[in-house]
C-alpha positions in Angstrom: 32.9 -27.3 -33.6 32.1 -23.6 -34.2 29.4 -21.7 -32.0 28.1 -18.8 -33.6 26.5 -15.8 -31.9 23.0 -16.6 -32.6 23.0 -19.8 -31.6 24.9 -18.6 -28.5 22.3 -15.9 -28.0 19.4 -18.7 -28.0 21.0 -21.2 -25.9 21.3 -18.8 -23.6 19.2 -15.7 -23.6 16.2 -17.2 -24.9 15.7 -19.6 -21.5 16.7 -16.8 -19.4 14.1 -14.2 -20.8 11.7 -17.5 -20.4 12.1 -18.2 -17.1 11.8 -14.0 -16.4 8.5 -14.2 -18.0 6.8 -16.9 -15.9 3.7 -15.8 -13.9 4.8 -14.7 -10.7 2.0 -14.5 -7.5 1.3 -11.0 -5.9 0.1 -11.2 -2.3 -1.0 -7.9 -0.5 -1.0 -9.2 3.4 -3.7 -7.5 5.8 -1.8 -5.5 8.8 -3.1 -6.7 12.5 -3.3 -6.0 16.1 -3.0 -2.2 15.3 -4.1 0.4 18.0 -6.0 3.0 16.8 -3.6 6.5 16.4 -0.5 4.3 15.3 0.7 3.3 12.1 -0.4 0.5 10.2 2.3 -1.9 7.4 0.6 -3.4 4.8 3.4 -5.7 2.6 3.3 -6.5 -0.5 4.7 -10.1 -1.5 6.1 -10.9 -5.2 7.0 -14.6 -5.3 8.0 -16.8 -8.5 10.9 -16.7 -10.8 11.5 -13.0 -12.1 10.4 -11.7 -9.1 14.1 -9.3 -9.2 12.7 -7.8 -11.9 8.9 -6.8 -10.4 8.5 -3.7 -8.5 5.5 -2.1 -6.5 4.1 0.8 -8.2 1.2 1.7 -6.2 -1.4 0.9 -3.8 -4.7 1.1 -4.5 -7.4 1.6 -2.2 -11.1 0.3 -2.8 -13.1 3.8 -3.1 -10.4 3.9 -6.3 -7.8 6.1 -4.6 -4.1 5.8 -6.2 -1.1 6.0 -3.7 1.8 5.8 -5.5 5.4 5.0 -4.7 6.9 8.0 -3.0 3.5 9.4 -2.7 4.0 10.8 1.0 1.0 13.0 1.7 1.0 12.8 5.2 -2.1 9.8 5.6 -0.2 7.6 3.0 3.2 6.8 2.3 4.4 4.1 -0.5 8.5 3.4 -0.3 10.7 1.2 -2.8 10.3 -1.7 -0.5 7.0 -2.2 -1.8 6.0 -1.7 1.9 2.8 0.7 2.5 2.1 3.0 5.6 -1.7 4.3 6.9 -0.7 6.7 9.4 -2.8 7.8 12.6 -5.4 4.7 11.7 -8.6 5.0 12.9 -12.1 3.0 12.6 -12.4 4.4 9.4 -9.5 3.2 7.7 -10.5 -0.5 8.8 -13.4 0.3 6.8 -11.1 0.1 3.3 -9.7 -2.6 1.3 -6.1 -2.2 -0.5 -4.8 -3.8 -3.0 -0.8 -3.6 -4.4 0.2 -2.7 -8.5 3.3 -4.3 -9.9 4.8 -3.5 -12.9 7.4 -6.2 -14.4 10.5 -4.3 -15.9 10.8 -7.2 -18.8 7.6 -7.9 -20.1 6.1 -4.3 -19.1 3.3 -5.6 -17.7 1.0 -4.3 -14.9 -0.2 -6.8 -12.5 -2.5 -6.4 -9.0 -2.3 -8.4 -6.3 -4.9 -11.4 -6.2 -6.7 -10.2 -3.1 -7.6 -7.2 -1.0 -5.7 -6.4 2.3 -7.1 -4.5 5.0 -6.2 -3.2 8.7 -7.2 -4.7 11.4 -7.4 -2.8 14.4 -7.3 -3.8 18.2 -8.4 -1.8 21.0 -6.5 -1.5 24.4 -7.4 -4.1 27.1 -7.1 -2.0 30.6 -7.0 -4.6 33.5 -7.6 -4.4 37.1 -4.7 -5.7 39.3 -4.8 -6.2 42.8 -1.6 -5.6 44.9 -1.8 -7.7 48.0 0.3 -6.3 51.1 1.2 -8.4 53.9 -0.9 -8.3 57.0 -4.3 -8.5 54.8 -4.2 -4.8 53.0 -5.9 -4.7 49.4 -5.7 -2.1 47.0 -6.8 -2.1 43.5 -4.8 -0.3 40.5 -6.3 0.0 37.6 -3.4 0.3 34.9 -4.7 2.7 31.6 
């Protein structure tokens, strides 16, 4: 039996590039329990087959603002891990929706995740403990 190269080429390339270009999901997860003046990681999640060969771009925010990767402009700050920081977060940033841009290397297309992600912030609980001494003394801290 003799192969040739183009038959080689479609028995094996063609399923490859195939399986490459399958839809793949992108999920931009919301970023909890954060306390106002911190920093806040919103991750961006490329699942399906291909997914080696999609990379994040950009995050978009939902007033139409672009943050690109290696955009660091002190506020912002997109790295290669697809991975997106809001720095000293504040009411106003919980305010905004974000969204994450893919582009696929093979197939060259541009793809934004399905849904928005936003930050949720928490505020500090202060609570009152009481320290109990022996022989009946109270005395109340109050921990801030």
């Amino acid at each position: 039996m003799q192969i040739q190269i183009s038959d080689l080429f479609i028995s094996t390339f063609i399923p490859s590039l195939f399986a490459v270009l399958q839809d793949y999901k992108v999920t931009a997860y919301d970023a909890e329990f954060i306390i106002k003046g911190n920093v806040a990681l919103l991750r961006c999640d490329i699942s399906g087959n291909g997914k080696e060969y999609v990379f994040v771009t950009s995050w978009l925010r939902d007033d139409g603002l672009t943050i690109s990767l290696n955009d660091n402009n002190g506020k912002y700050a997109v790295f290669p891990t697809g991975e997106f920081h809001v720095r000293h977060v504040d009411e106003a940033d919980t305010l905004r929706k974000y969204r994450c841009q893919v582009h696929n290397k093979l197939s060259r297309e541009t793809k934004l995740s399905e849904q928005w992600a936003k930050i949720i912030m928490t505020a500090l609980q202060f609570q009152k403990s009481r320290i109990l001494y022996p022989g009946g003394l109270k005395s109340t801290l109050i921990l801030r």
